[in-house]
N, CA, C and O atoms as a CHARMM CRD file, in Angstrom:
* protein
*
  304
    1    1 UNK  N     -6.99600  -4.75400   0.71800 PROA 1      0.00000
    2    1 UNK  CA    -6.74700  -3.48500   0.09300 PROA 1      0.00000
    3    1 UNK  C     -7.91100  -3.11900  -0.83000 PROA 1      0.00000
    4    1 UNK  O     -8.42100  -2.00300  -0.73500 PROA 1      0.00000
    5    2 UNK  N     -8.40600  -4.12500  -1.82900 PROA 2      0.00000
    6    2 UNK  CA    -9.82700  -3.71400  -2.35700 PROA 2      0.00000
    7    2 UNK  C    -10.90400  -3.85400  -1.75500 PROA 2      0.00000
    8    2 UNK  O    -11.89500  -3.85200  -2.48400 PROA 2      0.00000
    9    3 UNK  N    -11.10900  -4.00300  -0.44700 PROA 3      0.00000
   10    3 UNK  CA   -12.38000  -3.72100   0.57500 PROA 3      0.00000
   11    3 UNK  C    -12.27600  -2.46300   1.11500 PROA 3      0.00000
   12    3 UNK  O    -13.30600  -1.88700   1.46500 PROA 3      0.00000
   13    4 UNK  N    -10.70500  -1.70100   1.29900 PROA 4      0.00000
   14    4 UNK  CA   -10.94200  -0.28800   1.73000 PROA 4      0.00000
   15    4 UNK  C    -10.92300   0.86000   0.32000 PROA 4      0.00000
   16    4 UNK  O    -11.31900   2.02500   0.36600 PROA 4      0.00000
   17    5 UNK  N    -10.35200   0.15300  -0.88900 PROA 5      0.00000
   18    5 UNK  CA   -10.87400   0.80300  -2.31300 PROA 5      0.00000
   19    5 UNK  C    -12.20400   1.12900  -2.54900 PROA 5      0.00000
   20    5 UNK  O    -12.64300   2.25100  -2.79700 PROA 5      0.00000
   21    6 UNK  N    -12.98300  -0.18800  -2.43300 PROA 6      0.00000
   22    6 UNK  CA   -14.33600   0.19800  -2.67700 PROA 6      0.00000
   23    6 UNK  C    -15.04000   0.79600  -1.37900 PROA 6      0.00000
   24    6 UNK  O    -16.01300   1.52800  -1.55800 PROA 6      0.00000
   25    7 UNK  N    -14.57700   0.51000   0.01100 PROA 7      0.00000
   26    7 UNK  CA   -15.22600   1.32900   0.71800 PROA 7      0.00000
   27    7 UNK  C    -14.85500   3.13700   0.58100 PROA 7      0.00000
   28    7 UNK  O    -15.53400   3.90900   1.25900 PROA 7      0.00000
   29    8 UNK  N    -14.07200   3.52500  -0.06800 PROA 8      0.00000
   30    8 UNK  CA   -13.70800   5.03800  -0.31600 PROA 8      0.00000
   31    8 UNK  C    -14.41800   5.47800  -1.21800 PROA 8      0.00000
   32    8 UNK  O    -14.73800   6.62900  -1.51400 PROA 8      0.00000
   33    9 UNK  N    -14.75200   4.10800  -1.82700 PROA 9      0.00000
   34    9 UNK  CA   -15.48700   4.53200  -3.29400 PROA 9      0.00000
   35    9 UNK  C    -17.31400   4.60900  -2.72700 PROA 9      0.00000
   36    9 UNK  O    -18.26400   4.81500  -3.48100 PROA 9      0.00000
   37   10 UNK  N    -17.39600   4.36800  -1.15700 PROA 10     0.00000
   38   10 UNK  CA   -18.74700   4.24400  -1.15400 PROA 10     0.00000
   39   10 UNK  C    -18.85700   5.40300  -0.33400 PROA 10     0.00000
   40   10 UNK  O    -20.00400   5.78400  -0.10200 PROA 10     0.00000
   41   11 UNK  N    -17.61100   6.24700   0.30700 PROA 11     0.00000
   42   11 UNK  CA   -17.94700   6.65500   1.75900 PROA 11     0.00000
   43   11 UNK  C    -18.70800   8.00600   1.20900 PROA 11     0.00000
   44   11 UNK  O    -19.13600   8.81400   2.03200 PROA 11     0.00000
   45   12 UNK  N    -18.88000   8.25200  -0.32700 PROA 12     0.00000
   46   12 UNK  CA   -19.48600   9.48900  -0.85800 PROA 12     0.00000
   47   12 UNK  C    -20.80200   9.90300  -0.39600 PROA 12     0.00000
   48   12 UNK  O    -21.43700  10.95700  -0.36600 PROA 12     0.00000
   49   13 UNK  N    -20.98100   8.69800  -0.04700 PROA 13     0.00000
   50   13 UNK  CA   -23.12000   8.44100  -0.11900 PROA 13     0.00000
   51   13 UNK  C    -23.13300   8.73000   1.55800 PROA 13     0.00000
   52   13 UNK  O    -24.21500   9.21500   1.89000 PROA 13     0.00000
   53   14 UNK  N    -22.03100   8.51600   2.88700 PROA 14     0.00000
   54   14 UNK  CA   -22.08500   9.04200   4.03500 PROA 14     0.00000
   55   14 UNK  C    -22.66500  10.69300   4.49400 PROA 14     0.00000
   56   14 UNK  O    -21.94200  11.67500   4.33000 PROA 14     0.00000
   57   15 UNK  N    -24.05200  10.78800   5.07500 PROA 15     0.00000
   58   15 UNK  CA   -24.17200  11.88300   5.12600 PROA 15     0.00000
   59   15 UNK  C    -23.49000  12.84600   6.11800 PROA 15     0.00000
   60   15 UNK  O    -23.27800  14.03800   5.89700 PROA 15     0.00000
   61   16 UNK  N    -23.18100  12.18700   7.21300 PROA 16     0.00000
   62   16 UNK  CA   -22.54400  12.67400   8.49500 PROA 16     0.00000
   63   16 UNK  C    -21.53700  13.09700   8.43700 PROA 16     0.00000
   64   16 UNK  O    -20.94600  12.30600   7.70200 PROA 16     0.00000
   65   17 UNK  N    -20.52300  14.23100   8.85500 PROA 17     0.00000
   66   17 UNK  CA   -19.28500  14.64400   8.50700 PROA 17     0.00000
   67   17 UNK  C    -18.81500  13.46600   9.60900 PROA 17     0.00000
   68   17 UNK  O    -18.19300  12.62800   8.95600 PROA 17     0.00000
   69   18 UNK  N    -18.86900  13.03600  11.14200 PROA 18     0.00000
   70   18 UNK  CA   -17.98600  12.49200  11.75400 PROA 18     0.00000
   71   18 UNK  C    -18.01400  11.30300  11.75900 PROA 18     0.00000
   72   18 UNK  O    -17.03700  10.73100  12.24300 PROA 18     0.00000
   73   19 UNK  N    -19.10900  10.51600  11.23900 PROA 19     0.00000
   74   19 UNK  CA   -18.96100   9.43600  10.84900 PROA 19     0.00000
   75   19 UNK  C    -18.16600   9.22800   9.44800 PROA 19     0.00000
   76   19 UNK  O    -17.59700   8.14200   9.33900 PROA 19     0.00000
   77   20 UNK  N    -18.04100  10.28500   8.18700 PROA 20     0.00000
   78   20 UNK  CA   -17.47500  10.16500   7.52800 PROA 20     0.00000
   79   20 UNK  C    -15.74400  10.42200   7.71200 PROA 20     0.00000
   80   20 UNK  O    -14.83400  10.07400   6.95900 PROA 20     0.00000
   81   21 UNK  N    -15.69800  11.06600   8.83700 PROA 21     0.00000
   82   21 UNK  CA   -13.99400  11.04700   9.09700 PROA 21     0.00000
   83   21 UNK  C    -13.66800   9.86200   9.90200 PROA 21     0.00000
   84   21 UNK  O    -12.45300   9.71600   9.76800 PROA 21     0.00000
   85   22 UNK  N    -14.20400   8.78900  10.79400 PROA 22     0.00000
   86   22 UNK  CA   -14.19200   7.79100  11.23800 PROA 22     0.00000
   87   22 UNK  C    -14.44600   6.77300  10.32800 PROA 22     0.00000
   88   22 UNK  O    -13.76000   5.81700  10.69000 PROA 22     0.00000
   89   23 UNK  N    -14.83000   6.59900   9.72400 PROA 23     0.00000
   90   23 UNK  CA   -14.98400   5.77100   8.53600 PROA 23     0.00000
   91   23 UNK  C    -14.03100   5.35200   7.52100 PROA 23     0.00000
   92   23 UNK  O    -13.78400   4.28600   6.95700 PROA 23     0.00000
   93   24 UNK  N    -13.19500   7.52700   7.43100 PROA 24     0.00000
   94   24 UNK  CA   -12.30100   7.14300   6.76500 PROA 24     0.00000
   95   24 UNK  C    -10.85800   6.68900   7.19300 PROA 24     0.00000
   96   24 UNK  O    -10.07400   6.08600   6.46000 PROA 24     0.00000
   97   25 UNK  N    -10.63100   7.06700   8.48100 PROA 25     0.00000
   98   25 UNK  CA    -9.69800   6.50500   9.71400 PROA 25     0.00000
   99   25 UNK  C    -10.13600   5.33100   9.58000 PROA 25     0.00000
  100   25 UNK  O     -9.50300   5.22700   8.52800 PROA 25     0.00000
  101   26 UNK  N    -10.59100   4.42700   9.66000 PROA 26     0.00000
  102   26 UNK  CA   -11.01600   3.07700   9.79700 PROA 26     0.00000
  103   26 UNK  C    -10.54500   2.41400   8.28300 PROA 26     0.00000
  104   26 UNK  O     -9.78400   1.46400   8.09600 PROA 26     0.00000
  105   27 UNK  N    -10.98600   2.92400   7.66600 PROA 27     0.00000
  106   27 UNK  CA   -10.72200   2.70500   5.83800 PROA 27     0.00000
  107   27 UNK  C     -9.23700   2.49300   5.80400 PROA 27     0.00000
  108   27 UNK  O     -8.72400   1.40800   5.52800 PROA 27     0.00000
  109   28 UNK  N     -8.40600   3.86000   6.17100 PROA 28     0.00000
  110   28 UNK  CA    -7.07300   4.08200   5.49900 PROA 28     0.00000
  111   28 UNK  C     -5.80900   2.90900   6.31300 PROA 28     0.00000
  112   28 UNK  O     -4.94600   2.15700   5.86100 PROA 28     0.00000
  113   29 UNK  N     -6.41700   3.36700   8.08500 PROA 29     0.00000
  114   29 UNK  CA    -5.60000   1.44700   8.36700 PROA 29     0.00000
  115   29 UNK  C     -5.90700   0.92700   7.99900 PROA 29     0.00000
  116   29 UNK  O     -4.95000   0.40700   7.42600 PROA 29     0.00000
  117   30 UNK  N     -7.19200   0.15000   7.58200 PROA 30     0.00000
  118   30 UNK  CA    -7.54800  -1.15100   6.72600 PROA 30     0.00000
  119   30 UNK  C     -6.39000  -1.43700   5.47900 PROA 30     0.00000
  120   30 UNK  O     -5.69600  -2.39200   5.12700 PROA 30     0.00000
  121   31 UNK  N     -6.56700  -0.31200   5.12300 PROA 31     0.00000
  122   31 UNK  CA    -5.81700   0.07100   3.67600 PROA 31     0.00000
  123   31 UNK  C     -3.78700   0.12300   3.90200 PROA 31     0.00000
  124   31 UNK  O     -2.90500  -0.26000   3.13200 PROA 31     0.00000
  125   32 UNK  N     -3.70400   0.74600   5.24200 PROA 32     0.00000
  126   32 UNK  CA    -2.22300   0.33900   5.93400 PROA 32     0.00000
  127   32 UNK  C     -1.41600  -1.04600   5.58000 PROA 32     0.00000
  128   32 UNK  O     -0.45500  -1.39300   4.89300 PROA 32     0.00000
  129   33 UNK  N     -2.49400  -1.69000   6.56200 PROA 33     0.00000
  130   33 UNK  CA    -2.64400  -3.00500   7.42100 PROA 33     0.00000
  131   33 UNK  C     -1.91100  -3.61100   5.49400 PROA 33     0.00000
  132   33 UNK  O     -0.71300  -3.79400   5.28100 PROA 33     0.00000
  133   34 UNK  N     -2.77200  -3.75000   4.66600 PROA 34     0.00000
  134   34 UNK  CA    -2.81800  -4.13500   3.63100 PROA 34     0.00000
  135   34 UNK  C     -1.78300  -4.30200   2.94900 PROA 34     0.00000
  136   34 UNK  O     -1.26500  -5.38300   2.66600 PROA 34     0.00000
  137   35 UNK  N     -1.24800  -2.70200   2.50100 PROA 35     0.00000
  138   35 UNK  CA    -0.22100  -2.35300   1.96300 PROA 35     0.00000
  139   35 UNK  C      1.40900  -2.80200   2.46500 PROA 35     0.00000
  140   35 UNK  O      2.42200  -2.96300   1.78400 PROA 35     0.00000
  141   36 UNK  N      1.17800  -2.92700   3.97500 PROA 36     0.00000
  142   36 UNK  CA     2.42600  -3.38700   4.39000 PROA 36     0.00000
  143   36 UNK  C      2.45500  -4.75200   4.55100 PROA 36     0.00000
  144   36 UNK  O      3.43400  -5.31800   5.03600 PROA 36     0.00000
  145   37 UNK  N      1.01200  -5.59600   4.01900 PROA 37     0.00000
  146   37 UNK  CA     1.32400  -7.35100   4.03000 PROA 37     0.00000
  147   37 UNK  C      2.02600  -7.24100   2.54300 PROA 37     0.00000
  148   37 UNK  O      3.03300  -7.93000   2.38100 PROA 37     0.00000
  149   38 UNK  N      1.54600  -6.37900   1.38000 PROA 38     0.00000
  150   38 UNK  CA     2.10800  -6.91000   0.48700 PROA 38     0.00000
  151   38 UNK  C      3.39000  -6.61300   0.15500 PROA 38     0.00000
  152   38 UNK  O      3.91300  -7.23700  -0.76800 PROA 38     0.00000
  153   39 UNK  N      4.23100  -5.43500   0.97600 PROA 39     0.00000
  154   39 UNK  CA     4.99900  -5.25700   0.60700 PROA 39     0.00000
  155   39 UNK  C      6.70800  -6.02200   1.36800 PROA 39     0.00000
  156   39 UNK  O      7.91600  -5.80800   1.26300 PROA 39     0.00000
  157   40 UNK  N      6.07900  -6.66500   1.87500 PROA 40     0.00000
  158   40 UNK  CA     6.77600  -7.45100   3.05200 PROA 40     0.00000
  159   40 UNK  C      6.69500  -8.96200   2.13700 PROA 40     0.00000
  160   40 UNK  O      7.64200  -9.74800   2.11800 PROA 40     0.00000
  161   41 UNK  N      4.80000  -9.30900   1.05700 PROA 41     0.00000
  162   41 UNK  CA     5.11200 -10.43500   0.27700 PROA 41     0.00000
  163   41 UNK  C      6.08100 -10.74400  -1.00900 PROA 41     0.00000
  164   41 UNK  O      6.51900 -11.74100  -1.58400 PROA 41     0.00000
  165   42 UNK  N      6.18900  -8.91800  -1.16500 PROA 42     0.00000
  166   42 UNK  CA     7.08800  -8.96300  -2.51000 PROA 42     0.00000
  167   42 UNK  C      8.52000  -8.91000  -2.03200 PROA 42     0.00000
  168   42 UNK  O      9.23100  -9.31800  -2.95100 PROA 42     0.00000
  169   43 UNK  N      9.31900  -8.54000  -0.85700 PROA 43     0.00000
  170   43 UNK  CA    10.70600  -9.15400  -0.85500 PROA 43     0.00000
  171   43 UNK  C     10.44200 -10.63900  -0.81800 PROA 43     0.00000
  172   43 UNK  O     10.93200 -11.43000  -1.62300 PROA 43     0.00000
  173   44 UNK  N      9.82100 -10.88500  -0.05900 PROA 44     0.00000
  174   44 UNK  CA     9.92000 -12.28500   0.32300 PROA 44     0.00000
  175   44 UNK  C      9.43800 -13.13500  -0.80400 PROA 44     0.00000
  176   44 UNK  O      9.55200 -14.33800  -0.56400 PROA 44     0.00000
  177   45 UNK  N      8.90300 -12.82300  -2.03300 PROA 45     0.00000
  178   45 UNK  CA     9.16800 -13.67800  -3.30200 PROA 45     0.00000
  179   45 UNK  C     10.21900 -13.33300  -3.86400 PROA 45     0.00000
  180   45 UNK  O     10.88200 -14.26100  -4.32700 PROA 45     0.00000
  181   46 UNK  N     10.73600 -11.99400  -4.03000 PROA 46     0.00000
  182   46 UNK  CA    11.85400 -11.89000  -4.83600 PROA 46     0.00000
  183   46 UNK  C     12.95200 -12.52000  -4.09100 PROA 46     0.00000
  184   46 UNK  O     14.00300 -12.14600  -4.61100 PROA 46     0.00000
  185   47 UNK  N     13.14400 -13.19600  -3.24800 PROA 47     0.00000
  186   47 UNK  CA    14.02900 -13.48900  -2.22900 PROA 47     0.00000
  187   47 UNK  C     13.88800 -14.99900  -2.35100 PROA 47     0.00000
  188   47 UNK  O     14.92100 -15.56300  -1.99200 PROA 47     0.00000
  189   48 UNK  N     12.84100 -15.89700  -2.78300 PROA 48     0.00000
  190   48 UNK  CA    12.54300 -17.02900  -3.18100 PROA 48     0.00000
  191   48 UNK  C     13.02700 -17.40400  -4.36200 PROA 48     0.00000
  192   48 UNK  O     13.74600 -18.39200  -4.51500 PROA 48     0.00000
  193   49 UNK  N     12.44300 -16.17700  -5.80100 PROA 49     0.00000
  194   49 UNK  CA    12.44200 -16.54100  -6.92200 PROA 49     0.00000
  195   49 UNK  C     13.93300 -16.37600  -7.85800 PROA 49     0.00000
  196   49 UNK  O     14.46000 -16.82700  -8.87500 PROA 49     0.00000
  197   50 UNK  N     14.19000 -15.39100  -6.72900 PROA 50     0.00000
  198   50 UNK  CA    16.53800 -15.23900  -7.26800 PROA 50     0.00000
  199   50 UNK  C     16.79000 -15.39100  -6.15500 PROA 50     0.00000
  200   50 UNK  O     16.52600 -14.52000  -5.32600 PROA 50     0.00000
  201   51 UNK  N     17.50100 -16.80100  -5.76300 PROA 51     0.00000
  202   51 UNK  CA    18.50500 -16.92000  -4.70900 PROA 51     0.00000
  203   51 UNK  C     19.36600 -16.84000  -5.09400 PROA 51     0.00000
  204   51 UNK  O     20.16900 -16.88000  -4.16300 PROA 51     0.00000
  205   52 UNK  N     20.03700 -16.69600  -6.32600 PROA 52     0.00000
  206   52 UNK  CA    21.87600 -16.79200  -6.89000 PROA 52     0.00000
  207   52 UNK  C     21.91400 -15.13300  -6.95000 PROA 52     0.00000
  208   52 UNK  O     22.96700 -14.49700  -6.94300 PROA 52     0.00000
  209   53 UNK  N     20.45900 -14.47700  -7.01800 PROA 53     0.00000
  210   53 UNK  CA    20.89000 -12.92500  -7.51400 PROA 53     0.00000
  211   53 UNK  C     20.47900 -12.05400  -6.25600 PROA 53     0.00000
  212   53 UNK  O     20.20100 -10.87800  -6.48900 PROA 53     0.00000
  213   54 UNK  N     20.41600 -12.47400  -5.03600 PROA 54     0.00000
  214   54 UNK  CA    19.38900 -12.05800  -3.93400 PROA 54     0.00000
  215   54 UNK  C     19.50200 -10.48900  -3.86600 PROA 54     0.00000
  216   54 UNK  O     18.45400  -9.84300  -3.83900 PROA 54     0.00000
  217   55 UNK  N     20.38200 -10.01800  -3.84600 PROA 55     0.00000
  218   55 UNK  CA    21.27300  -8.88500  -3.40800 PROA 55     0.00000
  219   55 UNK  C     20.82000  -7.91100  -4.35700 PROA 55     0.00000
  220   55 UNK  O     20.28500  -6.84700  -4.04600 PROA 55     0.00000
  221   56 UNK  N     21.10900  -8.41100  -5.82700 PROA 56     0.00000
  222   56 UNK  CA    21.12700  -7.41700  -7.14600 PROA 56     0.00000
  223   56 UNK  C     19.51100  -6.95400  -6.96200 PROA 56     0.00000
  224   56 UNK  O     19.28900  -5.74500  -7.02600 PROA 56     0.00000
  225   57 UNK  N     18.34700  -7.89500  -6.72800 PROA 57     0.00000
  226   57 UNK  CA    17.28000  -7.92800  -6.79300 PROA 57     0.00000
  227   57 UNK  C     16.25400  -7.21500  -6.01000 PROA 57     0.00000
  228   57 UNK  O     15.17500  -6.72800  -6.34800 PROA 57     0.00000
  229   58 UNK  N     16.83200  -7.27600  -4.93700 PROA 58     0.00000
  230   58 UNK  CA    16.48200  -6.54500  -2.98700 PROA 58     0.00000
  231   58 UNK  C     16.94200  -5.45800  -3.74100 PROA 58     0.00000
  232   58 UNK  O     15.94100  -4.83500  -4.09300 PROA 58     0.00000
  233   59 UNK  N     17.71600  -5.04500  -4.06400 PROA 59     0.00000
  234   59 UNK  CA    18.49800  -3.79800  -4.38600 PROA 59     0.00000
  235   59 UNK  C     17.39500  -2.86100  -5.19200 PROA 59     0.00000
  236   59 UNK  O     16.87800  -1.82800  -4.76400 PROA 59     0.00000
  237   60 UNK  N     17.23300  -3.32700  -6.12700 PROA 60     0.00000
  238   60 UNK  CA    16.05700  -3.09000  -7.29500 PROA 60     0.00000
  239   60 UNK  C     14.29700  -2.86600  -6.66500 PROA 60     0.00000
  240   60 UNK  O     13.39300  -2.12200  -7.04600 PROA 60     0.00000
  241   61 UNK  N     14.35200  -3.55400  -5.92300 PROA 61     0.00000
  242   61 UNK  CA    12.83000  -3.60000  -5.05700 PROA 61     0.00000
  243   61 UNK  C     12.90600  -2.35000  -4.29800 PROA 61     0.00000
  244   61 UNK  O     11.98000  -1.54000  -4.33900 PROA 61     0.00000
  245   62 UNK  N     14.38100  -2.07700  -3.33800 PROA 62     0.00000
  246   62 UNK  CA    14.23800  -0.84100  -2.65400 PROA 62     0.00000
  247   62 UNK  C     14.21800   0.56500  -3.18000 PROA 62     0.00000
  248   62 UNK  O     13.68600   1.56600  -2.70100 PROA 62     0.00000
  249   63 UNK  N     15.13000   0.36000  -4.60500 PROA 63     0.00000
  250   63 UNK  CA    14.67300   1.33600  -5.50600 PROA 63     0.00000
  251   63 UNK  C     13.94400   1.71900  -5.78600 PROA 63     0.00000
  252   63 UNK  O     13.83200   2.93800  -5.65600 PROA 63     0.00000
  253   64 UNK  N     12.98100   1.00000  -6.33900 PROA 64     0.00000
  254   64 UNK  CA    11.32800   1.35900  -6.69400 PROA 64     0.00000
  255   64 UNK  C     10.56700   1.46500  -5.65400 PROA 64     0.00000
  256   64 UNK  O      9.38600   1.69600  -5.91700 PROA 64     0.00000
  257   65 UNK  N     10.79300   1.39200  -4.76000 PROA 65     0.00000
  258   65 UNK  CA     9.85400   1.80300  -3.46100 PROA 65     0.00000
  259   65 UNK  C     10.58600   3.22500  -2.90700 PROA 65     0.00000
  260   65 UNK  O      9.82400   4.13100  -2.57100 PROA 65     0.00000
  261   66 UNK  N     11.69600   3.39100  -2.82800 PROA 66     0.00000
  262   66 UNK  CA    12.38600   4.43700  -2.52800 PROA 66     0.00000
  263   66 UNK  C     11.43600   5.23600  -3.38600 PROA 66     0.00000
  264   66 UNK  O     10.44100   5.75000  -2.87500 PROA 66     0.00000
  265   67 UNK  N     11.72300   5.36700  -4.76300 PROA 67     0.00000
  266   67 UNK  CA    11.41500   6.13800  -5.82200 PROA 67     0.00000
  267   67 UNK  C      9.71600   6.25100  -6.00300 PROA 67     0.00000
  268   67 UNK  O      9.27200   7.30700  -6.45300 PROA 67     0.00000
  269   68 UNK  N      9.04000   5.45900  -5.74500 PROA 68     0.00000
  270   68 UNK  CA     7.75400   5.64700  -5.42800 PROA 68     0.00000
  271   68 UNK  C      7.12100   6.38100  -4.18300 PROA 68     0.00000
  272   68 UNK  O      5.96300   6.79100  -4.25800 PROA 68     0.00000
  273   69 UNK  N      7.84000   6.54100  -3.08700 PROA 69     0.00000
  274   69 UNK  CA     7.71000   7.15600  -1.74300 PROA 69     0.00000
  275   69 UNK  C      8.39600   8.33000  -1.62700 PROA 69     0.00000
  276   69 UNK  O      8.43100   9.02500  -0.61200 PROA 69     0.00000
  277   70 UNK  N      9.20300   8.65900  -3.15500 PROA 70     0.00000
  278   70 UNK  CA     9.55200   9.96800  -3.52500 PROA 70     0.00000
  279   70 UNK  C      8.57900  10.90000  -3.71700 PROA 70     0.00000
  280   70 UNK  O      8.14000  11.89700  -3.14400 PROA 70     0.00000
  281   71 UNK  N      8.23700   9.81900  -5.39500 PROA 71     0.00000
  282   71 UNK  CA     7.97600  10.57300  -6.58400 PROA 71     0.00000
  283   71 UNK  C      6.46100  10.46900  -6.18200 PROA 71     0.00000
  284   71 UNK  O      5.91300  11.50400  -6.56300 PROA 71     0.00000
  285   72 UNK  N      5.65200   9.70800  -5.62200 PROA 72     0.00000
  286   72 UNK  CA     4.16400   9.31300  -5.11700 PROA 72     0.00000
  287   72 UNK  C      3.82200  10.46800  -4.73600 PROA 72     0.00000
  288   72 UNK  O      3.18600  10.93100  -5.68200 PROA 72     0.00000
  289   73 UNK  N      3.87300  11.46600  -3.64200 PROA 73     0.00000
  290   73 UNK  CA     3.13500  12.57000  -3.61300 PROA 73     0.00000
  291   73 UNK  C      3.28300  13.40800  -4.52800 PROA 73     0.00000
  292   73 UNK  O      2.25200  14.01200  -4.82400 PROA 73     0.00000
  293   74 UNK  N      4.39000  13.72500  -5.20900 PROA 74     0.00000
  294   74 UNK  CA     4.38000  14.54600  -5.80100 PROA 74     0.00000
  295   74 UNK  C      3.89500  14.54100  -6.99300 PROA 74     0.00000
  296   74 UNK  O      3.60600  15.55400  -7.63000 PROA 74     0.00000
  297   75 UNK  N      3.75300  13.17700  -7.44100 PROA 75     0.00000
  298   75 UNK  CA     2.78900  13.17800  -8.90200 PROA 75     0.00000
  299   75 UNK  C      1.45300  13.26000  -8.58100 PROA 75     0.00000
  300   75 UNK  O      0.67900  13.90600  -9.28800 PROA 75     0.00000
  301   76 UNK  N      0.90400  12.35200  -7.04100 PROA 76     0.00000
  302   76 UNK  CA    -0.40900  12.64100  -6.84700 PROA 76     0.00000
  303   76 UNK  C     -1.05100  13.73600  -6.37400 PROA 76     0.00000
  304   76 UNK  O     -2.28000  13.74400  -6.29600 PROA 76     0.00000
C-alpha cells in the first residue's frame, strides 16, 4: 500500500497523458490488492485477540468499515 502511495506521489513528474492513466490503473490495483490483504488481517486478529467476545467485536469492525465506506466519499 505505501509503494502505490509514493508511486501517486511520483506519477506528477509523468509527462505522457496515457502512460499516466496506465500507471495510474496499475497504481490503484496495487493499492486494491493491498487494502483488501489488510482488511481481511484485521478480522482475523480481532478474531484471535477476543475469542470470549468474537461476535461483540466483528460487530464493531463492520461498523467502522460500514461507516467509513459511507462517510469516506463524502468527506473526501
Amino acid at each position: 500500500m505505501a509503494a502505490a502511495t509514493c508511486g501517486f506521489a511520483l506519477l506528477s513528474f509523468v509527462r505522457s497523458d496515457m502512460l499516466f492513466f496506465w500507471l495510474s490503473i496499475v497504481l490503484r490495483f496495487i493499492q486494491g490488492a493491498a487494502d483488501s490483504c489488510v482488511v481481511i488481517s484485521n478480522f482475523s486478529l480481532v478474531s484471535i485477540v477476543f475469542p470470549e467476545q468474537q461476535a461483540k467485536y466483528m460487530g464493531y469492525m463492520e461498523a467502522a468499515l460500514g461507516i467509513g465506506l459511507t462517510a469516506g466519499p463524502v468527506l473526501g
